[in-house]
Structure formats: C-alpha cells, structure tokens
C-alpha positions as CSV (number, residue, x, y, z in Angstrom):
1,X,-10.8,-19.5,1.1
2,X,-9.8,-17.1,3.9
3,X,-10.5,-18.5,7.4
4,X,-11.7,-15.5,9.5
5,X,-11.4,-14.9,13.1
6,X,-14.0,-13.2,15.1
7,X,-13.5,-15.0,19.0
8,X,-15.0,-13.1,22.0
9,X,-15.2,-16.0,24.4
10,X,-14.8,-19.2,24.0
11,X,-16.5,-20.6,27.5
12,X,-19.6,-18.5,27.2
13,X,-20.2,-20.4,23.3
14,X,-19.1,-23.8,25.3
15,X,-21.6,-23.2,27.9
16,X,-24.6,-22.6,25.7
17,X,-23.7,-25.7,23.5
18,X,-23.8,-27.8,26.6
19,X,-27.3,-26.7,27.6
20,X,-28.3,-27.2,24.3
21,X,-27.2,-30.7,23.7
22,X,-26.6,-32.2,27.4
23,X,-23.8,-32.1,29.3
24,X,-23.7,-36.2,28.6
25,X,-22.8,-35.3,25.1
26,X,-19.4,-34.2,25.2
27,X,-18.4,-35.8,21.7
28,X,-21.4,-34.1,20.5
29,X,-20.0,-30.8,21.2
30,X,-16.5,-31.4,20.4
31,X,-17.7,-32.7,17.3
32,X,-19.6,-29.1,16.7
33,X,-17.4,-26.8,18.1
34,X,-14.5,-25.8,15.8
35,X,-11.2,-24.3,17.2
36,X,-10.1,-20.4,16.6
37,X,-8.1,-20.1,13.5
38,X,-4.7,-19.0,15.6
39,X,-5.5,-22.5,18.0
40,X,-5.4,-24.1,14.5
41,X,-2.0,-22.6,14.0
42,X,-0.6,-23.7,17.0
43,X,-0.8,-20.0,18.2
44,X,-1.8,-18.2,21.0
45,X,-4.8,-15.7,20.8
46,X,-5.5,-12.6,22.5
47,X,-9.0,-11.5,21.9
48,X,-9.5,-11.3,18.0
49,X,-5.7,-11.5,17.1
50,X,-3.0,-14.4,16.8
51,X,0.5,-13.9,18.1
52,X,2.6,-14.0,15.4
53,X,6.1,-15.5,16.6
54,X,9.4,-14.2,15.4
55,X,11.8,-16.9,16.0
56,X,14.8,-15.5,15.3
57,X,14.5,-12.9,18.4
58,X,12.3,-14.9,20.4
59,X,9.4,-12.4,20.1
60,X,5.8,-12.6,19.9
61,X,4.0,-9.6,18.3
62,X,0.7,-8.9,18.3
63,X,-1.9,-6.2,17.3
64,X,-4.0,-4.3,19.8
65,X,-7.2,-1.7,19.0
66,X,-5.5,1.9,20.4
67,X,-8.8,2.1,22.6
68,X,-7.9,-0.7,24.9
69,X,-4.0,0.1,25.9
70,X,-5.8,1.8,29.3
71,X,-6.2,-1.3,31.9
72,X,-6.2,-4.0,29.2
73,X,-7.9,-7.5,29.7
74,X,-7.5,-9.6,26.7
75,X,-9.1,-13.3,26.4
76,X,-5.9,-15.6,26.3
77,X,-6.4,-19.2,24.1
78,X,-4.3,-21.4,23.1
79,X,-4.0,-25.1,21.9
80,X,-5.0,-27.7,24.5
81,X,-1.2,-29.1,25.2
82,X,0.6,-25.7,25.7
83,X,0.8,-24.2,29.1
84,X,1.4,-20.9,29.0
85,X,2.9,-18.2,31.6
86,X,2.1,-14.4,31.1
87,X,4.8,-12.5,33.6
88,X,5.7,-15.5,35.6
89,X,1.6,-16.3,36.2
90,X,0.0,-19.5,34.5
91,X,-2.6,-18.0,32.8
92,X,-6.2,-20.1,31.7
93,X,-6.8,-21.0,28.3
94,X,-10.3,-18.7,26.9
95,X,-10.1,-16.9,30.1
96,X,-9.1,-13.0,30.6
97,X,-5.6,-11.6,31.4
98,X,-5.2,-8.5,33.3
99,X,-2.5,-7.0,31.4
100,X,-3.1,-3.7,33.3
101,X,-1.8,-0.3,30.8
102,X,0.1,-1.6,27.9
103,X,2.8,0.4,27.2
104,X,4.3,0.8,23.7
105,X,8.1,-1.2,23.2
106,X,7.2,-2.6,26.2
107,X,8.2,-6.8,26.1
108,X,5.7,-9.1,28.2
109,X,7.7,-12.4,29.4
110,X,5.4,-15.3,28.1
111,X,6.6,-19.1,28.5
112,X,5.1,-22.0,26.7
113,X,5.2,-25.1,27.6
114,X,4.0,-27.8,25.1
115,X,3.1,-31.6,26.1
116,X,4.5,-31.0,29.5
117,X,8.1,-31.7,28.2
118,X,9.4,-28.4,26.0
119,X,9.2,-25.0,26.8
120,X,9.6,-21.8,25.0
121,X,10.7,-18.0,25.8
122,X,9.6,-15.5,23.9
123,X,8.6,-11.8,24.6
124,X,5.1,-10.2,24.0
125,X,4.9,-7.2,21.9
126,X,1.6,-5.4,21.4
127,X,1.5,-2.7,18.5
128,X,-1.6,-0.8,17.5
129,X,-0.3,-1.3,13.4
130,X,-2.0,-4.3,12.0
131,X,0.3,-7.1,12.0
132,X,1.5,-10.1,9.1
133,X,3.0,-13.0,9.2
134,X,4.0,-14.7,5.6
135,X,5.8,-17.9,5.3
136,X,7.0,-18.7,2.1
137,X,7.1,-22.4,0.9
138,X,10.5,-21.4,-0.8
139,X,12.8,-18.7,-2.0
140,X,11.0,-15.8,-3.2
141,X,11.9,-14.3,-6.9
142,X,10.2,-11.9,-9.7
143,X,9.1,-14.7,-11.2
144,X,7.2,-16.7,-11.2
145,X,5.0,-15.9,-7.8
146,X,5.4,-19.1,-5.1
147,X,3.4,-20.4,-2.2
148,X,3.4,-19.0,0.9
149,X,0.6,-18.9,3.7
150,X,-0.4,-15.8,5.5
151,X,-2.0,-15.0,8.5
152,X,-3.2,-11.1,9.5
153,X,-4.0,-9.0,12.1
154,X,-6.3,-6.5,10.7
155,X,-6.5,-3.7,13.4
156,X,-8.8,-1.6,11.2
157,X,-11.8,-4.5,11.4
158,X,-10.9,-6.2,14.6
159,X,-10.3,-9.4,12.6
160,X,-7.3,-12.0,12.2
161,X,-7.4,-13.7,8.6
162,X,-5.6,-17.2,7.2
163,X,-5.0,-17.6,3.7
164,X,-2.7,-19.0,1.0
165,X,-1.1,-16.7,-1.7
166,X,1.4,-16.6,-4.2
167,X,4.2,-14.1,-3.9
168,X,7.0,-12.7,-5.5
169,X,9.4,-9.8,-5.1
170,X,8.2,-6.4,-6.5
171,X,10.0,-3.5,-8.2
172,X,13.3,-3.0,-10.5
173,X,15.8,-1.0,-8.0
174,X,14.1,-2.2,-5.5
175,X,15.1,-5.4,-6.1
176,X,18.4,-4.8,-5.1
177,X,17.7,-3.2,-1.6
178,X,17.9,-5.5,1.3
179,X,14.0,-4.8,2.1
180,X,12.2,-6.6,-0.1
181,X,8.9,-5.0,-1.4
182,X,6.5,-8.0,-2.6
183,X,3.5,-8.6,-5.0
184,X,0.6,-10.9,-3.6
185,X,-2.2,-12.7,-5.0
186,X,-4.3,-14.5,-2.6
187,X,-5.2,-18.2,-3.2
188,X,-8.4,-20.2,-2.4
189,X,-6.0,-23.1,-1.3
190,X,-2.5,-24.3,-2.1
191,X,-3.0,-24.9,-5.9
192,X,-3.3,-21.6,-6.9
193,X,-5.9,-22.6,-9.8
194,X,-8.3,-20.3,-7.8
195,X,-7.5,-16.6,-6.1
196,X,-9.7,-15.3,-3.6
197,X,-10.8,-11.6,-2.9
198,X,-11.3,-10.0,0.7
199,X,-11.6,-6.7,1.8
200,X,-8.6,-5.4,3.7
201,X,-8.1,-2.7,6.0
202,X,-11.3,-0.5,4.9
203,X,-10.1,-0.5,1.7
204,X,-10.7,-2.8,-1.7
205,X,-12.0,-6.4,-2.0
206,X,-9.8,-8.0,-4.1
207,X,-7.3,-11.1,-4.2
208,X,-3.8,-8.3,-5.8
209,X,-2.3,-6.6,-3.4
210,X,1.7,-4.9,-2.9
211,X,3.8,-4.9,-0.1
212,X,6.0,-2.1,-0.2
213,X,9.4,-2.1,1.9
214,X,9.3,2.2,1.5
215,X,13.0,1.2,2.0
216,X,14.4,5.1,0.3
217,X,11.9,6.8,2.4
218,X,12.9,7.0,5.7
219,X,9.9,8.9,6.9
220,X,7.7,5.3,5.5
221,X,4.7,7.5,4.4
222,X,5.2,9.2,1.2
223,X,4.0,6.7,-1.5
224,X,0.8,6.8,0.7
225,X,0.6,10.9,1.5
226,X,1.4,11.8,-2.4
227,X,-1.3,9.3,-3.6
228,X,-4.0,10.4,-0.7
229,X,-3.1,13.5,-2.2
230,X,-3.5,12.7,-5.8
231,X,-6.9,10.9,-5.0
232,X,-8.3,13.9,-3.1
233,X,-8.3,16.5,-6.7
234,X,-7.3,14.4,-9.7
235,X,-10.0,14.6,-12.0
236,X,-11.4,12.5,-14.9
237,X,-14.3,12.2,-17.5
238,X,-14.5,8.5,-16.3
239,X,-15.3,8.8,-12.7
240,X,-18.8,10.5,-13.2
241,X,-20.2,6.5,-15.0
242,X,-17.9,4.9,-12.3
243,X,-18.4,6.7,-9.1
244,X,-16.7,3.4,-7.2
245,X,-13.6,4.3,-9.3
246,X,-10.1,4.9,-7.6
247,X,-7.3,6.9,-9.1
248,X,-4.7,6.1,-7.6
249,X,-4.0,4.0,-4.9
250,X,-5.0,3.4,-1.1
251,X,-2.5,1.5,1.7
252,X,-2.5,0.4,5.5
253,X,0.6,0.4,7.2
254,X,1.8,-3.1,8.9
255,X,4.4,-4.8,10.4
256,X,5.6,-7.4,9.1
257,X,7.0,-11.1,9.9
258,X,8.6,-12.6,7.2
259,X,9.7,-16.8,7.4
260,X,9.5,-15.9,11.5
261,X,11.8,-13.2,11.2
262,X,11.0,-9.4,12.3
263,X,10.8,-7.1,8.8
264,X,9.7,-3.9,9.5
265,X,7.3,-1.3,8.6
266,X,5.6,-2.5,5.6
267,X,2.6,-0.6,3.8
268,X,0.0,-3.1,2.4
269,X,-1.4,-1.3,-1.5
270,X,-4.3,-1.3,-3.3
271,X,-2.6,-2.5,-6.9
272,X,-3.2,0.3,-9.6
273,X,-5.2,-1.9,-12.5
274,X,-8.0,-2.6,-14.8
275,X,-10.3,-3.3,-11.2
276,X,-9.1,-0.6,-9.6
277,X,-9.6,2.3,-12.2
278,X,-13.4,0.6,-13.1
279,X,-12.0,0.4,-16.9
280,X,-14.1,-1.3,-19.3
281,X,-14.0,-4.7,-19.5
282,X,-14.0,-4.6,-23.6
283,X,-12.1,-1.5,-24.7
284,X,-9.7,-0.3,-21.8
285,X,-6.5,0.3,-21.7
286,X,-3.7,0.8,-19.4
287,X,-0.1,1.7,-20.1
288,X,2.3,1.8,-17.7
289,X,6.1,4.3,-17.9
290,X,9.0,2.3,-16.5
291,X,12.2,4.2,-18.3
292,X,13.1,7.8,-19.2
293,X,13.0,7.0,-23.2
294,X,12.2,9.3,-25.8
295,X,9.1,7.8,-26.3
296,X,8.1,8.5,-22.4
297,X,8.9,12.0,-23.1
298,X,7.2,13.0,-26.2
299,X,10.3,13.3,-27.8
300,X,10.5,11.5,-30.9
301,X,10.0,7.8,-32.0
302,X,12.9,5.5,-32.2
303,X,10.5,2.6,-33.5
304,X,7.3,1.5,-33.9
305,X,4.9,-0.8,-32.2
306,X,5.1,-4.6,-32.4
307,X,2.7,-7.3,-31.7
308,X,4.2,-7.1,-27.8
309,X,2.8,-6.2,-24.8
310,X,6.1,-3.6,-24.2
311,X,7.1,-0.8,-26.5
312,X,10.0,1.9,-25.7
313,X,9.5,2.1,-21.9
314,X,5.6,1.3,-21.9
315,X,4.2,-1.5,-20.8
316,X,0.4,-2.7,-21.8
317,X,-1.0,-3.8,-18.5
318,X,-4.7,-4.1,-20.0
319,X,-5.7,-5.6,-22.0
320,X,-2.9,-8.4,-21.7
321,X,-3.2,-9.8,-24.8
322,X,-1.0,-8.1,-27.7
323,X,-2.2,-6.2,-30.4
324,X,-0.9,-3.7,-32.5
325,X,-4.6,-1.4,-32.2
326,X,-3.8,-1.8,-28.5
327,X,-1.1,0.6,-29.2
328,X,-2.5,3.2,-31.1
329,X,-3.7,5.6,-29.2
330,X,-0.3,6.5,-26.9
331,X,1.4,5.8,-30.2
332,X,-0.6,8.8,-31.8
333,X,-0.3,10.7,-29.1
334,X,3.7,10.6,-28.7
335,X,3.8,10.9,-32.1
336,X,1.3,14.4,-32.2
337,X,3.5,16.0,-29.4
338,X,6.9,15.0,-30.8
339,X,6.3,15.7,-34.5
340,X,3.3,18.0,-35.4
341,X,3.0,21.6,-36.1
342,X,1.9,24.2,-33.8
343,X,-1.2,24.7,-35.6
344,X,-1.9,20.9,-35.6
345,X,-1.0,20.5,-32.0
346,X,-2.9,23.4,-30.9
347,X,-5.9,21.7,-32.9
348,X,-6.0,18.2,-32.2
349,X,-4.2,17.5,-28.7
350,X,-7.5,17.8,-26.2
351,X,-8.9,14.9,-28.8
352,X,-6.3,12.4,-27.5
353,X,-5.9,13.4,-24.0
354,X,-8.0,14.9,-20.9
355,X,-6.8,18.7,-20.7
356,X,-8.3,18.8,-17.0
357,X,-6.9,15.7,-16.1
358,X,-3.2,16.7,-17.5
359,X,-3.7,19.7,-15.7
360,X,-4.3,18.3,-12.5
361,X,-1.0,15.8,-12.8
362,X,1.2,18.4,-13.8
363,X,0.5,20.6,-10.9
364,X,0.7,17.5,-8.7
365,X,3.9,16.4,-9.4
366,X,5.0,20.0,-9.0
367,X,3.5,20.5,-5.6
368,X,5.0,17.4,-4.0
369,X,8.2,18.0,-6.5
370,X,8.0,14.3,-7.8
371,X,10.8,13.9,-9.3
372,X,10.5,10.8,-10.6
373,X,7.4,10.7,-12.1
374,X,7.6,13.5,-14.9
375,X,7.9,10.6,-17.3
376,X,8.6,7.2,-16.1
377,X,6.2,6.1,-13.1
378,X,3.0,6.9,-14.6
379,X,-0.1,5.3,-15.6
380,X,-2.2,6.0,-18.7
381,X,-5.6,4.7,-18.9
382,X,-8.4,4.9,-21.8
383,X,-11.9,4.0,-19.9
384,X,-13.5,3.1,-23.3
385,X,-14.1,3.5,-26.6
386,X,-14.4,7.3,-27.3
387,X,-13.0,8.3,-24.2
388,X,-9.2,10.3,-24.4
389,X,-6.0,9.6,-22.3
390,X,-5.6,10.1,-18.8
391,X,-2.7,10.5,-16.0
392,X,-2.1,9.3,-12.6
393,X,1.4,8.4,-10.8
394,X,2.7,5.5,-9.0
395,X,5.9,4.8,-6.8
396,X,5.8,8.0,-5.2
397,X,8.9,7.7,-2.6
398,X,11.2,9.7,-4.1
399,X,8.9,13.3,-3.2
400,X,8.1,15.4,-0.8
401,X,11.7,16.6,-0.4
402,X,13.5,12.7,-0.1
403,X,17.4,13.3,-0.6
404,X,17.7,9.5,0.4
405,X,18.3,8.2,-3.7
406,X,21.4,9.1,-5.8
407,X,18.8,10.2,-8.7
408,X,17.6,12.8,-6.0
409,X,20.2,14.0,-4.0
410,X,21.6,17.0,-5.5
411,X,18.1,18.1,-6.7
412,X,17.2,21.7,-6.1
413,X,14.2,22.1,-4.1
414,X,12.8,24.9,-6.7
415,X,13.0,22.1,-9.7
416,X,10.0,22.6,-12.1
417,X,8.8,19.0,-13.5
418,X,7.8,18.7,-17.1
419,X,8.2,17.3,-20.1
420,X,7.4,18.1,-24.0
421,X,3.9,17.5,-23.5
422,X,3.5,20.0,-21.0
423,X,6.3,22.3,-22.8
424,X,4.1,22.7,-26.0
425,X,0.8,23.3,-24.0
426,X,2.6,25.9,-22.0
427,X,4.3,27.6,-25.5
428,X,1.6,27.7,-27.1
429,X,-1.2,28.6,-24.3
430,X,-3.1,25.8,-26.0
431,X,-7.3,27.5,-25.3
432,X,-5.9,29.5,-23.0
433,X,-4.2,26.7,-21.2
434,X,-2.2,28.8,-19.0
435,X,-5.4,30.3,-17.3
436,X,-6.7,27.3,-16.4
437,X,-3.8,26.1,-14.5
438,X,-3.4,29.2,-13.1
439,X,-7.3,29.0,-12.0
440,X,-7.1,25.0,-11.0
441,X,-4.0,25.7,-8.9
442,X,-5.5,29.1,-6.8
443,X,-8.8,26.5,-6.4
444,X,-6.9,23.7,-4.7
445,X,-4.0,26.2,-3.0
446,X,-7.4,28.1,-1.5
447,X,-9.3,24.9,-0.3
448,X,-6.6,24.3,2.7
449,X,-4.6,21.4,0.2
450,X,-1.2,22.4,2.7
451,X,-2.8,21.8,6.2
452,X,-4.8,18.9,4.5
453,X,-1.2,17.4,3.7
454,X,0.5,18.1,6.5
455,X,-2.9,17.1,8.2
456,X,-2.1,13.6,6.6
457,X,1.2,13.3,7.0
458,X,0.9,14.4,11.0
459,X,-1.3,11.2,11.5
460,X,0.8,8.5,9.7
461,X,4.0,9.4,11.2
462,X,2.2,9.5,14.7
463,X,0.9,6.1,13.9
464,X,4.2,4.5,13.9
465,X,5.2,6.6,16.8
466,X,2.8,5.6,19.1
467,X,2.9,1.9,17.8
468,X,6.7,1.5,18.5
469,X,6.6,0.2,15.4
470,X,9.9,2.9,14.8
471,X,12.2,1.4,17.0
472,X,11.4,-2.0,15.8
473,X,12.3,-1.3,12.2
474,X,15.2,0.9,13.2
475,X,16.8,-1.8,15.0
476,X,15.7,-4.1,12.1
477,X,17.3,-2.5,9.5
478,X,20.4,-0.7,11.0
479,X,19.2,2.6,10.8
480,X,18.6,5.5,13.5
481,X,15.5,7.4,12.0
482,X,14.2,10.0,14.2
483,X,10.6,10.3,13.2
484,X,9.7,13.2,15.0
485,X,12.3,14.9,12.8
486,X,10.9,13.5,9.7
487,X,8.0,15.2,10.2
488,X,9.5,18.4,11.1
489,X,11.4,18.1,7.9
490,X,8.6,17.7,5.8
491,X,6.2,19.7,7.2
492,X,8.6,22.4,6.6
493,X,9.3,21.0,3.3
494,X,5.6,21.1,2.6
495,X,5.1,24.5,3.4
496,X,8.3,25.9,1.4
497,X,7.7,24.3,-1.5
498,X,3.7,24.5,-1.9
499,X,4.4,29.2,-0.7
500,X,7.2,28.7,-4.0
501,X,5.0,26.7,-6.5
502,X,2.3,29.7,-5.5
503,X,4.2,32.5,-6.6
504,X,5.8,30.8,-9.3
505,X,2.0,29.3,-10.9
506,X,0.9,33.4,-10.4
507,X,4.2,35.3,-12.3
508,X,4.4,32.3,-15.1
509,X,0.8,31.6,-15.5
C-alpha cells in the first residue's frame, strides 16, 4: 500500500489534539498521532517533500513547487534524535525555515546530528523536477524483477509517496549503456503477491510504470515530444467506445537517486499495454516489433506461427497466453502485403488494417523522421472482435534529428520512412489513397502542428534548465550538454524538416 504524505504543520495538529484530549494525556496523543512518512524514514521533511540523501556526494536533494523559490519558508521535521543545522543555524523540528530566494544549483550546508554523538554533512539541493529515490534489495537484472523500496517527490500533486516495487532493467541496447533505463511494478508490501496502483504525476493510475535513462538523447525530451505528438492526431475506430483511451504514451520528468547515488534525469512512462489502449478484456490483441525481419516489413514469410508468444520479431504482449488464433490476424496481414496481387491487395487491405490510422503513422514518423520505428518499435493493437489493425510507436529517441546512435549518424535529414506496406498503398493509390494523405497532412501542417512542437519541446528543455537538473546529470554522466543549444538545434531541425516533408507530401501526393 502506498504511504502518502500530505504534512502542513505538525504543531498546529498537536495543539488541537491536546485540547481535545487534555494536556494530562500525553500517551494518549502519542498513541494517536502518527509520524510523517519521511520521519518514518529517518528523513528530513520540508513541507510535503522528504530529502532524499545521496551518500556518495554527501547531498540531499529535494523537490520544491516553482511558485515558492521567491522568499521561501518551508516547515522543517525531522526524527526526534537528530539535530539539525540549516546554514550554520539549529533549526526547530515542525517549525519554518527562512530560506529566503532559492536559487537553482545552489547547495544549502545542512548538519545532522543523531543521538547527540554522530554527525553528518551533506548539502541541500532544491529542484523544481519531481524527485526519486529507489533502493534495491539487490542487483538489478532483466529478469526476473527484485525488491526495492521507493520513496517520491511528486512535484506535480504536492505529495511525497512510499512504496515497495519490483524492478528490473528495461530495453535490449539499452542494456549495455551505463544509464540504466528500468521497468517497475509497484507492490502492496514486500511479497509481491499483490501490486498496487496510484496515480502519478497527472497522469495514469496504475501499479506498471518505465524509467527511461534517454541515455542517446542528449536533449532528454524526445521519447516524450514525439509521443505528445503522436497522442495529439493519431486516430482510431477504437477511441470513440473508449474515450479514456491513450495512444501512445505520457511521462514526467525526475531525478533520480539510485542505492543513494545521484543518476540523473530520468523520465517516469505511462507503459504502452492492454490498460493503457482500453483493449478488450476478451478479444484484444497487442503485438509488439523488436527486429527489422522480413516479417516486420511485409516482405515475405520465413515461417509460420507456433504455439509461442514470439514469432519473427513480434512479440504477443496481450493476450499472454499462446495461441496459434492469436496470431492470425498480423499473420494475414504480412502475408496479404508480401504475397497477393494488386487486384487482391487493392481489394482486401482496409479489411485488415485502419487506413486513417496507417495514414496518420506514416506521416508521423516522417515529420519527426523516426528512423527507427518504420518497422521495428511499433505496436499493433486489435480492440476487439471485428475491429482491424492499428499503429502507434514506441522508443522514440532516435528522432527529431538525434545523430547521437551509430544506426543514425550518417542519416540524411531528407530520408523518407516506409516500408512495403506503405509502398503498395502508395503504387497502387489504394481508393485514392494518395489524396487522403495529401489532405490529412495539409489538415495537421495548417492547425499550427510546428509551433505546437516546438511549443512542447521549448517547455521541457526549460524545465530542466530552470531546475539545474542539467548540470547535475552532466556532471553525473561525464558529458557537457548545452541545453540551450539543444533546443536551438531542434527547433531548427523541426522547422527544416516539417517546410521539406510539405513540399515533398504536395509534388508526390
């Protein structure tokens, strides 16, 4: 069960409990009164948020609401044996601190001195990023997920949270990077019989979330910008019965504390899954594209489904149970696009798939130039029974112009994205195909979709600007990114690339 922190001040809620029951009746009161979740933790608290201590630099780091960096007074509490020094100053415990203006990268001297014998050094940090600190009970792999306990500083809903989880590392090449992206699912207590769900951040309420490193972007927003960009025109049949329906997926950026050691910039995901899309619970299916086989690119068939939940660079991840009828309609489908006549293609391929939906993920990876997601990194979801195939990406770092991969590098910035599936509906104008996109693309290039981007992207980078959060992971990770470049580069990127897709969408289509 999460443990939730909502603290204003502690001596007002004393007080009133005293007049209630006597001032004679101190047991009473103890007995009644239960401590703040960071007290619990051995941790100090200012106002709703724990201090999250990073032991191996001897910093404290902290979230603060961007409102309050002007003359800030924050409650201090802590557990009843520390004394604690803010600046030099003994400080009382439930009690405000004038911190005066809080500058960001600025490090507050704060001494703490337990049972009157030991004392610790560390430096304050505020940021205005939420803040997370997991400690893992021991080495983290793929598989399977182990106990840790978390504790967050959600900065979007002025709340601190406690909870147990199981994690595990995330991702095939990212694997091998020395930032670690992670999979979590949270736990009702150490057992992990039971998972628990909260809403995060403003965004779902649910127990399977990602932390992703974003360790090849440099810029740490692009997974998050392509998919807020996805989300705001992908279409399908589906979302009109499930109007709480998500396609794609949301994030939050962090920081992150990791076995009390600094990590970084994290962003905490929405997972991309049966909940998430609203699938039905009976007949939906989702595939997901992890290789560049033929298969994945409506190429041919090198062999056929077996009673698996993996075929040729798909993976079933709902229903997860095998079944060979689970397969058959992405099987049918590669197999109409590889193999079929023109006149059988033309005829039969809006049965199997969404034509607006196709649409809408072709011209998407184009506009952001994913070049990574043409084939492998996608999803393919069936709502129900009777409904046809639909698109959305995933893992969308390597866009938006990022040179930082060897599989991206020597890309041209005027690549066209596609594969055979979009080859033969382009070929063959499949009902006037061509005019659609063409009309689809002018509809979205019209309603402001570059400002809207670079809208986006403007307030994410600022956010980790203003935070300090940039110097932090810089210095974390041995690397000198200049985020005010970043989004110079983009932005530029964003309006090159979106003023080439335009004319090429109006001579070709």
């Amino acid at each position: 069960m999460f443990s939730t922190i909502n603290h204003s001040n502690v001596n007002i809620l004393t007080l009133i409990i005293l007049l209630v029951f006597g001032c004679n009746k101190s047991n009473d009161v103890e007995d009644f009164y239960e401590e703040p979740l960071c007290i619990k933790e051995n941790l100090i608290q200012i106002n709703n948020y724990c201090c999250l201590i990073d032991s191996v630099n001897n910093q404290l780091l902290t979230s603060i609401n961007a409102e309050e960096l002007d003359q800030f007074i924050g409650v201090i509490s802590f557990p009843k044996y520390y004394h604690v020094k803010i600046n030099g100053d003994f400080v009382e415990n439930g009690y405000g601190y004038d911190f005066g203006s809080i500058n960001m990268g600025d490090t507050i001297p704060v001494q703490i001195i337990k049972n009157d014998t030991a004392t610790f050094e560390y430096n304050l940090i505020f940021t205005t990023l939420s803040t997370i600190s997991i400690s893992a009970s021991t080495d983290i792999i793929d598989d399977p997920k182990v106990l840790s306990e978390i504790i967050i500083n959600d900065a979007e809903n002025n709340k601190a949270y406690k909870t147990f989880a199981g994690i595990e590392l995330r991702g095939g090449t990212a694997q091998t990077f020395p930032k670690k992206s992670y999979d979590l699912e949270f736990w009702a207590d150490s057992s992990g019989f039971d998972t628990e769900n909260e809403p995060l951040f403003g965004l779902r309420n649910d127990d399977d979330w990602h932390l992703d490193a974003m360790f090849v972007d440099l810029s740490r927003t692009r997974n998050i910008l392509g998919m807020y960009t996805w989300s705001s025109f992908g279409r399908s049949d589906h979302l009109s019965a499930e109007p709480s329906a998500v396609l794609g997926q949301r994030g939050h950026l962090v920081e992150l504390i990791m076995n009390n050691h600094y990590g970084g910039i994290y962003s905490m995901n929405e997972q991309i899954d049966r909940k998430q899309l609203k699938l039905n619970d009976d007949n939906g299916l989702l595939y997901k594209t992890l290789s560049w086989s033929n298969e994945i690119r409506y190429l041919g068939i090198e062999s056929d489904p077996e009673v698996s939940l993996h075929w040729n660079g798909y993976d079933l991840k709902f229903p997860k149970f095998a079944s060979l009828e689970n397969w058959d309609p992405i099987y049918n489908l590669v197999h109409l696009v590889a193999y079929s006549s023109d006149d059988i293609f033309s005829d039969s391929i809006e049965s199997m798939i969404e034509i607006d939906n196709a649409i809408d993920y072709w011209l998407f990876i184009n506009a952001i130039q994913a070049n990574d997601n043409s084939g492998k990194n996608m999803f393919i979801f069936q709502y129900d029974e009777g409904y046809r195939l639909c698109y959305l990406p995933w893992d969308l770092d390597l866009t938006f112009g990022n040179k930082n991969s060897p599989y991206t590098v020597d890309d041209p910035d005027d690549l066209i994205l596609t594969n055979n599936l979009f080859d033969r509906l382009f070929d063959l104008n499949v009902n006037n195909y061509k005019e659609k996109v063409n009309l689809r693309w002018n509809e979205l290039y019209g309603n402001n979709l570059k400002n809207d981007i670079i809208d986006r992207l403007t307030l994410q980078i600022e956010k980790i600007i203003t935070s300090g959060a940039s110097l932090r992971d810089n210095n974390r990770w041995g690397i000198d990114t200049d985020y005010n470049e970043k989004l110079e580069y983009i932005t530029e990127w964003i309006e090159t690339r979106l003023s080439f897709f335009d004319n090429y969408i109006n001579q070709n289509f």
